[in-house]
DRENRO-760861 format. One record per atom (N, C-alpha, C): residue in three letters; x, y negated, z. Coordinates in steps of 0.2 Angstrom, whole numbers, plus 5000, padded with zeros to 4 digits. Example, Ala and Ser with C-alpha at 12.3 -4.5 7.8 and 13.67 -1.06 7.14 Angstrom:
// DRENRO-760861
ALA506650285039
ALA506250225039
ALA506650165039
SER506450115035
SER506850055036
SER506450005039
//
This chain:
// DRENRO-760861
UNK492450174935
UNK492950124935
UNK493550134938
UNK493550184943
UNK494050174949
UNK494550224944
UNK494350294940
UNK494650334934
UNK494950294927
UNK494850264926
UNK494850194923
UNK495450184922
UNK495450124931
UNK496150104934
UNK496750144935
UNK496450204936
UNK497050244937
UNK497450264932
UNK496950264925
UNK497350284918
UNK497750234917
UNK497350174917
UNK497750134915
UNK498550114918
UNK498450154927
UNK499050164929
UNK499450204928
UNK499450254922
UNK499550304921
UNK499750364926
UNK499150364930
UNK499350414937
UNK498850454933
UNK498350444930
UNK497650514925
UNK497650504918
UNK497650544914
UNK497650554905
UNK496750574904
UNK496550554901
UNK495950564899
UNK495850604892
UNK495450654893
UNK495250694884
UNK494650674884
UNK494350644878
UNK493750654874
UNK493450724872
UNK492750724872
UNK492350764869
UNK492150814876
UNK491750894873
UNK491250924876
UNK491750934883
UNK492550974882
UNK492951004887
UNK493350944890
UNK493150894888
UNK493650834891
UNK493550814898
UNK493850764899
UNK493550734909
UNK494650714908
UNK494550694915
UNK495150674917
UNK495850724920
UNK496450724918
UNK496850774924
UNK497550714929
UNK497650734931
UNK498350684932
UNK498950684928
UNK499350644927
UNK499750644923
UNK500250674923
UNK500450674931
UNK500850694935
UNK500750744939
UNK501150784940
UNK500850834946
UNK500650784954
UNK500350834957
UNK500050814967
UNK500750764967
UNK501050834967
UNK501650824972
UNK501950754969
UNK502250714964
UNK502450664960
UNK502150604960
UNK501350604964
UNK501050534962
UNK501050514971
UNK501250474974
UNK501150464979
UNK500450404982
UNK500250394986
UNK499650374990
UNK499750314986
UNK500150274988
UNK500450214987
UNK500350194981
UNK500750234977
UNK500450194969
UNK499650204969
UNK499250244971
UNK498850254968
UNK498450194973
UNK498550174979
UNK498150124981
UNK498350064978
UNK498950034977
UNK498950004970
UNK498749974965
UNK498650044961
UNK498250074955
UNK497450014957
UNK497450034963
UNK496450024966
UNK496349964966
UNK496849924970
UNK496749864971
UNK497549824976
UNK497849874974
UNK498349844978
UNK498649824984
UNK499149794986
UNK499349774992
UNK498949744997
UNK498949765005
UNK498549705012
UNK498649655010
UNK499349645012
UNK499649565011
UNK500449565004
UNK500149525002
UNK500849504997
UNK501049434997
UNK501749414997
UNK501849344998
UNK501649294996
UNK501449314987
UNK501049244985
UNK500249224989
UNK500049274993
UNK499449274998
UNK499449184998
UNK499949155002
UNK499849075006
UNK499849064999
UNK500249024993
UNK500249024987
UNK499449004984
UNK499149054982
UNK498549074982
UNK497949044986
UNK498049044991
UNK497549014998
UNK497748975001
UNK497948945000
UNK498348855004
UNK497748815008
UNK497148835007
UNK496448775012
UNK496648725008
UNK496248665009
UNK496048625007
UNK496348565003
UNK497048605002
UNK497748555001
UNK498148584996
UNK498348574991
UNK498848614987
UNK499348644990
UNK499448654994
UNK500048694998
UNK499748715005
UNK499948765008
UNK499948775015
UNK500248715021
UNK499948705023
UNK500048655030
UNK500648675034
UNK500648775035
UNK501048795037
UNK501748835032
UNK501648815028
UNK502248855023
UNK502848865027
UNK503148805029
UNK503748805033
UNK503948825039
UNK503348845042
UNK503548885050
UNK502548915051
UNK502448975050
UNK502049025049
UNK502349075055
UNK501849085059
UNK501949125064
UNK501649185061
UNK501249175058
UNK500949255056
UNK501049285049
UNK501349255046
UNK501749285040
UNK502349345040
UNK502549315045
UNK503249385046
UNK502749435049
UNK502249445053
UNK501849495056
UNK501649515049
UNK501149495046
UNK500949555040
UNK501249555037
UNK502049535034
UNK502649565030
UNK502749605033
UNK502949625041
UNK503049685044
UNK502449745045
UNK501949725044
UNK501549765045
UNK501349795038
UNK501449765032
UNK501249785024
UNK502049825023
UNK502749815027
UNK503249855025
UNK503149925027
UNK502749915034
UNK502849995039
UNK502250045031
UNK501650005030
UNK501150035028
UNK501550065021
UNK501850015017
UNK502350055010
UNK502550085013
UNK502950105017
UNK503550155021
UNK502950225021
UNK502550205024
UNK502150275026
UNK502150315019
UNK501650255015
UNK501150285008
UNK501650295003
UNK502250275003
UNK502750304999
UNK502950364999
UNK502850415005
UNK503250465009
UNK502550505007
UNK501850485010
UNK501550545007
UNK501250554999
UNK501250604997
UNK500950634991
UNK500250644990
UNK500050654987
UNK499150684984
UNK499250744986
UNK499750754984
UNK499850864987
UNK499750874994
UNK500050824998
UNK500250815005
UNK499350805006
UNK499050775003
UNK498350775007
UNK498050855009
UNK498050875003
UNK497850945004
UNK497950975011
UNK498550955015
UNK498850995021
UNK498450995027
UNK498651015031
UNK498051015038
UNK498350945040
UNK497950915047
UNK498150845049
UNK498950855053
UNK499050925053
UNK499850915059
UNK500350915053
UNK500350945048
UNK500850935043
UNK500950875039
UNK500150835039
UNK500350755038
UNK500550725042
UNK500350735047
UNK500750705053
UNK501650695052
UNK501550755053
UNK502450785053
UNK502950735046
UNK502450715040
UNK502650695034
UNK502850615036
UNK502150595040
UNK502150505040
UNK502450495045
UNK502450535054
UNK502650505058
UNK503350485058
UNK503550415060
UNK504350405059
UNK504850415062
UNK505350425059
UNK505850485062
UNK506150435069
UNK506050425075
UNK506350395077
UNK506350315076
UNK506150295073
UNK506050195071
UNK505850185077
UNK506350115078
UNK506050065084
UNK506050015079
UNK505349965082
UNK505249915079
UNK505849865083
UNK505949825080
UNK506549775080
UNK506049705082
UNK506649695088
UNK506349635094
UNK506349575091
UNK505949535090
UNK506149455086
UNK506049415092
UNK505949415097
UNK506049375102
UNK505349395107
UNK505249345111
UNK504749355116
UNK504149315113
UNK503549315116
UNK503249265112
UNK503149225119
UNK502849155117
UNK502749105124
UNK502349105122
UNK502149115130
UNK501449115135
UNK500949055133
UNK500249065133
UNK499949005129
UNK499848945134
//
């Protein structure tokens, strides 16, 4: 199933018969982590998320001031960031040279205020 998904994403070509089985379509180095997580089942969080799951009421209670919705938007951007950057190739490497691929160049996370104390 999960080889399947991925033809369909066209990330693997499949042959028929005795020599057949799956290759990728693309070279390692061309298909990155991302699409293929994707390909599997997609995003943590996506915005139609609330949409979709609103509880007991056709909308969200909180649509209009959601404290944790900017958190996993910023939290599903860092993760695209990362998985966009590494490759299938890049997995083969030892864990310092992934490292050296994902970790980010310098990025500061940007201050949205303080939060108040409960």
């Amino acid at each position: 199933k999960i080889l399947r998904l991925m033809r369909r994403a066209s990330l693997l070509t499949a042959t028929r018969g005795k020599a057949g089985g799956y290759t990728l379509a693309r070279p390692a180095s061309a298909i990155t982590v991302g699409e293929v997580l994707a390909a599997l089942g997609g995003r943590l969080w996506d915005a139609a998320f609330c949409e979709r799951h609103a509880g007991g009421s056709d909308e969200c209670a909180n649509l209009g001031e959601c404290s944790i919705r900017p958190v996993l938007r910023y939290v599903q951007e860092a993760i695209d960031h990362v998985l966009a950057q590494l490759s299938l190739a890049d997995l083969l490497a030892t864990e310092t040279e992934v490292v050296a691929v994902v970790r980010p160049r310098s990025k500061t996370l940007p201050v949205v205020g303080r939060l108040r104390s409960a």
